[in-house]
C-alpha positions in Angstrom: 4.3 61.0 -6.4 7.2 59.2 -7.2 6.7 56.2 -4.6 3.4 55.9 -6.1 4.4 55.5 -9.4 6.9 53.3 -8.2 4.4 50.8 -6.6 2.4 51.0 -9.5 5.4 49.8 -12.2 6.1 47.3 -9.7 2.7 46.1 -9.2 2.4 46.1 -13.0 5.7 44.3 -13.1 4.3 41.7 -11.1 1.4 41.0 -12.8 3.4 40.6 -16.0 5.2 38.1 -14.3 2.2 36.3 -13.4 1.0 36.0 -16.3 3.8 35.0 -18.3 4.5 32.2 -15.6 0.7 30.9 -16.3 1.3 31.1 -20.0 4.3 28.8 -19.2 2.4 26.5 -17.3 -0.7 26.3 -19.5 1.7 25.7 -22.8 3.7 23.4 -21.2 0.7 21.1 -20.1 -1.2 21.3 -23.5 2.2 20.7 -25.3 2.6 17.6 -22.9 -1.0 16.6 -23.9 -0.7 16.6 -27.4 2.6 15.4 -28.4 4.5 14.0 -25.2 4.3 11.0 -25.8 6.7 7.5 -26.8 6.1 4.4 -28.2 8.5 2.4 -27.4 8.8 -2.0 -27.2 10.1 -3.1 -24.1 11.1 -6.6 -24.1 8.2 -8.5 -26.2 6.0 -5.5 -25.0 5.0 -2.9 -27.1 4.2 0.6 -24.8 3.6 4.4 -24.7 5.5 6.3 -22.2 4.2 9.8 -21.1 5.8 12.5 -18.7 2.4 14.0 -16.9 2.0 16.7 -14.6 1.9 15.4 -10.6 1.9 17.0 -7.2 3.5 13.4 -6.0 6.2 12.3 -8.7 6.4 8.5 -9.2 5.9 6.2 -11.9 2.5 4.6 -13.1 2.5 1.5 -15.5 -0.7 0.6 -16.7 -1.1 -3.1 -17.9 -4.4 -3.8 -19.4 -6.7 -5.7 -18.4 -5.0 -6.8 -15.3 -5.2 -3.4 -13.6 -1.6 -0.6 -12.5 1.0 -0.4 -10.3 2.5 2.6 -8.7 6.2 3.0 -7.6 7.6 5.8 -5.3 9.9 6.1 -7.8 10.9 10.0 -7.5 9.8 13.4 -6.3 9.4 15.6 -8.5 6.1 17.5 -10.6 6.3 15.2 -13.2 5.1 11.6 -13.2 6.2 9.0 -15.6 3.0 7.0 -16.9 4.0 3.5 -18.7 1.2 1.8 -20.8 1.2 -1.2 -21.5 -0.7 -1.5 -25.5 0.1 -4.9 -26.1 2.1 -8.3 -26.4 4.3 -8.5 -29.5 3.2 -12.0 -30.5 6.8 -12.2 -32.8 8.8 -11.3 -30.0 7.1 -13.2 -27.9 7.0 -16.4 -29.5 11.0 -15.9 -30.1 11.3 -16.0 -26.5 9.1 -19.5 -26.5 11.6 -20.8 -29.1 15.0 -20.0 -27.5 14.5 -20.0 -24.2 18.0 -19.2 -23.5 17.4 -16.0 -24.5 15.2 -15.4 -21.4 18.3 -15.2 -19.2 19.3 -11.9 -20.7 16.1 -10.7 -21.2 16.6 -8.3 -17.9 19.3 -6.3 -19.7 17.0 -6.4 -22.6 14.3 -4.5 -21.1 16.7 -2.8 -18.8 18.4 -1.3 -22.1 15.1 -0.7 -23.8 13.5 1.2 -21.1 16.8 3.6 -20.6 16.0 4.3 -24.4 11.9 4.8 -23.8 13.2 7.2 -20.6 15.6 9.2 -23.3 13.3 9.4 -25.9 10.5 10.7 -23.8 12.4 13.2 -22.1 13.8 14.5 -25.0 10.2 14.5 -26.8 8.8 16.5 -23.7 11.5 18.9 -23.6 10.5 20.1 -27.6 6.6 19.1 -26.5 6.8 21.7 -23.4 8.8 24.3 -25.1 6.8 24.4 -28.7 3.7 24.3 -26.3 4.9 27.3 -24.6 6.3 29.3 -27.3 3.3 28.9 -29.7 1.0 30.1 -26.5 3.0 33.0 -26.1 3.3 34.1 -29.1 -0.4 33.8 -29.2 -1.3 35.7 -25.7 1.5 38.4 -26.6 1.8 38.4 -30.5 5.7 39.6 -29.3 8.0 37.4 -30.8 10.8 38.3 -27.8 7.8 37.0 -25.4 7.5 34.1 -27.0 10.9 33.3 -26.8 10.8 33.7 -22.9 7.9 32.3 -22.4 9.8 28.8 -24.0 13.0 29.7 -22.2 11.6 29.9 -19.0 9.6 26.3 -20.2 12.8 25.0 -20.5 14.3 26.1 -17.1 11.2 24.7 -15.3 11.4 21.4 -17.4 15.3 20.9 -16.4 14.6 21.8 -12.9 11.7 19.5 -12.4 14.6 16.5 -14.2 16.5 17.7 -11.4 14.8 17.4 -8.8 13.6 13.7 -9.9 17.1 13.0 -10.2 18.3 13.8 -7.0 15.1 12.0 -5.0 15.6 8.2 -7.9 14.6 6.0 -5.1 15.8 2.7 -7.2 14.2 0.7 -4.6 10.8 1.2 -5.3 10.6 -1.4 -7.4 10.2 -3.3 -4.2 7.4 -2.0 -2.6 4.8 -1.4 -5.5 0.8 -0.7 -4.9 -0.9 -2.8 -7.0 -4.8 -1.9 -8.1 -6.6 -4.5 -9.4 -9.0 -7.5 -9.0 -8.4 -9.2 -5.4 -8.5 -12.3 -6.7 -5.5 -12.0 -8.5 -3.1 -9.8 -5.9 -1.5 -13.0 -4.1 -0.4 -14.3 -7.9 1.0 -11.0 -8.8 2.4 -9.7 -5.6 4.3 -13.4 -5.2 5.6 -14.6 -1.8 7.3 -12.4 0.7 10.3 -14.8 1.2 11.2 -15.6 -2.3 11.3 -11.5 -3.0 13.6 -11.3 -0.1 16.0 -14.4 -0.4 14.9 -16.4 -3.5 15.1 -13.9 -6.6 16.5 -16.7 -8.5 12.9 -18.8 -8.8 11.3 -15.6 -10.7 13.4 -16.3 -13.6 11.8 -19.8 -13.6 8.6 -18.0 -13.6 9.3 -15.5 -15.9 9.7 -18.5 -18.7 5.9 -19.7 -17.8 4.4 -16.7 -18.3 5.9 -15.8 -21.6 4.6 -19.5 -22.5 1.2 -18.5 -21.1 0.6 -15.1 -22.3 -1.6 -15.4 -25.2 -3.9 -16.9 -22.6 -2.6 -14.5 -20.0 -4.4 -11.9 -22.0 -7.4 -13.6 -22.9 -8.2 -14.2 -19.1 -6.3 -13.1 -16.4 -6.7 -15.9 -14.2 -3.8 -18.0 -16.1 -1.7 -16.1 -14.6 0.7 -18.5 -13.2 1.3 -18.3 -9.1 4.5 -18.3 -7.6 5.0 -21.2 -5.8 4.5 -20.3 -1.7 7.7 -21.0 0.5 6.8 -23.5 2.8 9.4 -21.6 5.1 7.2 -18.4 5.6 4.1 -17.7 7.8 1.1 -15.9 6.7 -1.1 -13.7 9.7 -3.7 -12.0 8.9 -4.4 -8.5 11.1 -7.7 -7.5 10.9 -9.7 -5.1 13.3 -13.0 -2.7 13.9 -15.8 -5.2 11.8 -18.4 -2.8 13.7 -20.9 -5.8 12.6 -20.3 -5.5 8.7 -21.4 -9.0 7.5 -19.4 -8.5 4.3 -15.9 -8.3 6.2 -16.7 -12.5 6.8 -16.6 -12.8 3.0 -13.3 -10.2 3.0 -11.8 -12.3 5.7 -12.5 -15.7 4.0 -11.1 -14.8 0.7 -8.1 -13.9 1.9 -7.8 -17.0 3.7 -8.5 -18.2 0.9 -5.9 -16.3 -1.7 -2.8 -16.1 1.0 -2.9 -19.4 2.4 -3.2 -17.5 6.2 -2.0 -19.3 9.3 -3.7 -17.6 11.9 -6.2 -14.7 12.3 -5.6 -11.8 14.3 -8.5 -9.3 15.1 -7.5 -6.3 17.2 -11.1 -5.7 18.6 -14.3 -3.6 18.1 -15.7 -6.3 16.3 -19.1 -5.0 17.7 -20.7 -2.2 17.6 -22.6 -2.5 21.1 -21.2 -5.6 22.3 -25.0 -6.8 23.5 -26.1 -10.4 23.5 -29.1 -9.8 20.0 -25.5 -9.3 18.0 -23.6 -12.2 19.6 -24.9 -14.8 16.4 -23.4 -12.1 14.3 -19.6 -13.8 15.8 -21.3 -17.7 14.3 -18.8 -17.1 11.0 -15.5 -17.6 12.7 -15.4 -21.2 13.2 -15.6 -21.3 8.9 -13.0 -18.9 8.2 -10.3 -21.5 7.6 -7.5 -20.6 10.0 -7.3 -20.1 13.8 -9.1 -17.2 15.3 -7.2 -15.1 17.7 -9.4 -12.6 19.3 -9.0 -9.7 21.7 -11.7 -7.1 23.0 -11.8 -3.9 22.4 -13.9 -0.7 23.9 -16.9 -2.3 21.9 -16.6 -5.7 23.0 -18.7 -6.6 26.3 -17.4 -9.4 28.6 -20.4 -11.0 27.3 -19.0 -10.5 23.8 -15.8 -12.0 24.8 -17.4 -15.1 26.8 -19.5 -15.6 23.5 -16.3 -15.8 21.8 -14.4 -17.8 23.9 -16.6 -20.7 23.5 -16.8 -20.9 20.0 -14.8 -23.7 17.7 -10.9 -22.2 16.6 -11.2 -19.2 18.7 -9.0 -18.0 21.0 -9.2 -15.2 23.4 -6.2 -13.1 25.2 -6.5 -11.1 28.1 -4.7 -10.0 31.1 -1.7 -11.3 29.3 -2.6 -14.6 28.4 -0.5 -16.7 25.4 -1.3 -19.0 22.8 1.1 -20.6 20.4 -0.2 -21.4 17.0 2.4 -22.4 14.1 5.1 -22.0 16.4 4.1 -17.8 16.6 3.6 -17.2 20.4 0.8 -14.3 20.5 0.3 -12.2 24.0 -2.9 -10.2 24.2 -4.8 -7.8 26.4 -8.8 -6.2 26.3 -9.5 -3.0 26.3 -10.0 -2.2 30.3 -12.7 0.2 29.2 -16.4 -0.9 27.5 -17.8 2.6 26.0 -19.8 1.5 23.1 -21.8 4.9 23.0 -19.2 7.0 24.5 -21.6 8.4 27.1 -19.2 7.1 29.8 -17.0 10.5 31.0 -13.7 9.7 31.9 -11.3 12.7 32.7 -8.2 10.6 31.8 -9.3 8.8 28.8 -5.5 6.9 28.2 -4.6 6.4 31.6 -6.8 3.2 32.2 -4.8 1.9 28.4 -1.5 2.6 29.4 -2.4 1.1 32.8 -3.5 -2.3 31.0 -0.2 -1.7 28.4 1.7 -1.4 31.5 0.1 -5.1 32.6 0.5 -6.8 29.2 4.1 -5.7 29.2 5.1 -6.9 33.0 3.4 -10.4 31.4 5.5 -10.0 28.4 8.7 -9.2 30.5 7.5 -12.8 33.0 7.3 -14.8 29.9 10.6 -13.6 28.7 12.4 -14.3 32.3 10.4 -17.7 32.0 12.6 -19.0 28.6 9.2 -18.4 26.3 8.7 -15.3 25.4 6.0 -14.1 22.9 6.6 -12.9 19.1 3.5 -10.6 18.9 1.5 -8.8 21.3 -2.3 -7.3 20.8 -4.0 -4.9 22.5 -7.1 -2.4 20.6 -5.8 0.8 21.6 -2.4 2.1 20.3 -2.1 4.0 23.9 -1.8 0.7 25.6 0.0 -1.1 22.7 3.1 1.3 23.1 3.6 0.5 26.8 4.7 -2.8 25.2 7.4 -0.7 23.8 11.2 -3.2 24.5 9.2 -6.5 25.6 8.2 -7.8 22.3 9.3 -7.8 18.5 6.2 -7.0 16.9 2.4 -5.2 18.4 -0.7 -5.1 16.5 -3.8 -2.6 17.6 -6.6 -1.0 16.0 -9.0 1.4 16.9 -8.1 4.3 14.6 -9.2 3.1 12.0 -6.8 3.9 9.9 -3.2 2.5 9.0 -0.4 3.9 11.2 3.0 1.6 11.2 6.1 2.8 13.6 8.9 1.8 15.0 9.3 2.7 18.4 12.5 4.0 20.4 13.1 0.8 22.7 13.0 -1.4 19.0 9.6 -2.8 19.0 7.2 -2.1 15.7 3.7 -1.6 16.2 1.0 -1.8 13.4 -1.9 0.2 13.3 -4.8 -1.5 11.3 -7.7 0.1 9.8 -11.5 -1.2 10.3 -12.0 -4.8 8.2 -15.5 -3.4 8.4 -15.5 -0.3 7.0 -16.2 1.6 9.6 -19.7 -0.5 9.8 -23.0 1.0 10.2 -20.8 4.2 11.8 -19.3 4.9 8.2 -22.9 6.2 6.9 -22.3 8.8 9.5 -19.1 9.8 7.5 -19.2 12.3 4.4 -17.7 9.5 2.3 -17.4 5.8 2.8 -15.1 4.3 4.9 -11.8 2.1 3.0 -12.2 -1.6 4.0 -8.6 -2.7 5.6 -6.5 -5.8 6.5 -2.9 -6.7 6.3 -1.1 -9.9 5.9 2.1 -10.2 7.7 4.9 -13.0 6.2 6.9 -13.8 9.6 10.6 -16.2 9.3 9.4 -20.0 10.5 12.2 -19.8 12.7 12.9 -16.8 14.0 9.4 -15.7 13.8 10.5 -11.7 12.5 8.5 -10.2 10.2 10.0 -10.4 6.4 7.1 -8.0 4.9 3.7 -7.5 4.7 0.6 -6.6 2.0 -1.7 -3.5 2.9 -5.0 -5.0 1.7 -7.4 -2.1 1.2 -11.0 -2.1 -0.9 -13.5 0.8 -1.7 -15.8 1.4 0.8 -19.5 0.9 0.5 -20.4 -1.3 -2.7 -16.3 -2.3 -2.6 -15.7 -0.9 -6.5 -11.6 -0.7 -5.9 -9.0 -3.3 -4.4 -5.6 -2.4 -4.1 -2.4 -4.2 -2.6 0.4 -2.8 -1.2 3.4 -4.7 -0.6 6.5 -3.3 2.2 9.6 -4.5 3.7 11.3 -3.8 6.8 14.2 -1.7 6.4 16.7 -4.6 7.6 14.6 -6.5 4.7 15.3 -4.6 1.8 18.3 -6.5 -0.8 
């Protein structure tokens, strides 16, 4: 009997436990809810700063009505969410008048935001403990409970600051996702180059657009744009159209936005790669930039001889090059044409690493040769990492999704997503399929990538747009 009781006060010391751990929780958040929050100016800004609960960490700053970026700024389950209410016009217009004052305005906002990040914590720490006390003592009517139940508050709180703390990734100011209108990413994500080398110029541009903001807020188009660096080029890696008509439009306003170079499609722009869908390829001559093209397991050889002849396109197989803006680009087809997948093959990736194997003995020739490519295509990542040691940079699709790696012999392969959506083959999904492309900014001379923007938009009816700049490790200042 006396096990069994045992059990029983331990069970029933559990449960107490429990409970007072959800009372925590439940406080915490309400008191978080209702009176967590700063207002605070930063700069000529005035904002409201709010620690929320998050299974990711990070920081959020909401600036209306241009959209919110998102830094990786820490790990922890609390998120930092920064909104932006408005533009002080007196502060503003002091900046206008002295513009000398804009060259310390860094430490300005650096100082004002150390005191928003105080002032919130220390408002949150009162907000979470109040919220959990007062629930206590509601749930319990025990004044000692009460007091535990805020204690313990208090001990999560500090170990969540903790934990934030130790993962403050300072860097992540580097590699923001921005959501917004497309139209307006390339103006606020800048130019790869200048983040890299040329920090200097966005003090220049900082001035404008305290000039401009009045008009800044009454449309966001004034935004001014960074000037491009004439030093940088812009490819843009798009794959799997699957016959979407709208990824055209996609492609041509990016074109457009980014100023691109050349066009690199990864394959499976077909979906069964017969001659009825061949006018569906009549867009690329008017996309605005040169059309590099390989096939993938949806493309036909008719598909690719369709391509081939039309105006500023360019087809690689078997290891062929072409040099456009100095960028040498090496590409091989997909060996296999399985646009139904009714073709059996018991060894699915050895005919791919077979062709990998071939682009790479062409990439290792070229080398030997004195000109060896910058950028190697294939569609299927199976073939593209035979590549692996011959190349600097590989770009394949197929996935469709994003997948970005690099690999043990040196060489960084890119994954993209479908352009298309998936195509018609995304209505056989449960949701919609993302639409995907990435611009890469590669060194006019040395032709290495400096970083590149994740382009990615809803799927079906395109309701969301988000860019998401990154920089190679050897990039970051």
């Amino acid at each position: 009997m006396a096990p069994m009781r045992a059990m029983s006060v331990s069970r029933q010391a559990l449960a107490r436990a429990a409970g007072l751990c959800c009372v925590v929780l439940i406080g915490a958040w309400l008191g978080l809810l209702i009176v967590g929050n700063v207002r605070t100016p930063v700069g000529p800004m005035d904002t409201t700063m709010t620690l929320r609960p998050s299974l990711t960490g990070g920081t959020k700053i909401n600036v209306s009505p241009l959209g919110s970026l998102e830094l990786r700024s820490h790990l922890a389950p609390l998120r930092l969410d920064v909104d932006v209410d408005r533009l002080d016009p007196d502060r503003a217009q002091a900046l206008v008048s002295h513009p000398e004052r804009i060259s310390g305005l860094q430490q300005e906002i650096a100082r004002d935001v150390g005191h928003g990040t105080r002032d919130v914590a220390l408002r949150s720490c009162v907000a979470v403990v109040s919220g959990a006390t007062a629930l206590g003592l509601a749930v319990y009517r025990r004044p000692r409970r009460a007091l535990a139940a805020g204690s313990l508050s208090l001990a999560l709180l500090a170990a969540c600051g903790l934990s934030a703390y130790a993962t403050w990734n300072p860097e992540s100011v580097m590699e923001p996702k921005y959501s917004g209108l497309l139209t307006s990413a390339p103006q606020v994500v800048g130019n790869a180059r200048s983040i890299v080398t040329e920090f200097g110029v966005y003090q220049q541009e900082l001035a404008k657009l305290v000039t401009n903001v009045t008009k800044l807020y009454d449309a966001a188009s004034t935004l001014p744009a960074y000037q491009p660096d004439p030093a940088t080029l812009r490819v843009l890696h798009v794959s799997d159209i699957h016959l979407n008509p709208a990824a055209w439009h996609i492609i041509g306003s990016l074109v457009t936005q980014y100023r691109i170079d050349v066009i690199i499609d990864s394959g499976d722009t077909m979906d069964h790669g017969s001659t009825a869908e061949n006018r569906f390829l009549d867009a690329i001559p008017d996309l605005g930039a040169p059309y590099v093209w390989v096939r993938g397991n949806h493309d036909s050889a008719e598909t690719q001889r369709y391509v081939a002849g039309l105006k500023n396109a360019h087809v690689l197989d078997d290891g062929q090059t072409v040099t456009i803006a100095g960028v040498r680009i090496a590409g091989m087809g997909d060996p296999e044409f399985t646009p139904d997948r009714s073709t059996a093959d018991t060894d699915p990736d050895g005919a791919e690493r077979a062709a990998g194997g071939r682009l790479a003995a062409a990439l290792r020739a070229q080398a030997r040769a004195g000109s060896p490519a910058d950028i190697a295509v294939t569609h299927e990542p199976a073939a593209a990492r035979e590549t692996d040691g011959t190349v600097p940079l590989t770009l394949a699709g197929h996935l469709h999704r994003r997948e970005t790696e690099v690999m043990k012999l040196g060489t960084r392969l890119k994954v993209e997503g479908s352009t298309g959506g998936g195509g018609l083959r995304a209505l056989q999904n449960k949701e919609p399929e993302q639409v995907r492309a990435s611009v890469l900014y590669l060194d006019s001379g040395t032709h290495h990538l400096q970083a590149w923007d994740e382009v990615t938009l809803g799927g079906l009816g395109l309701t969301t747009a988000e860019v998401s700049r990154h920089l190679p490790q050897g990039n970051r200042p």
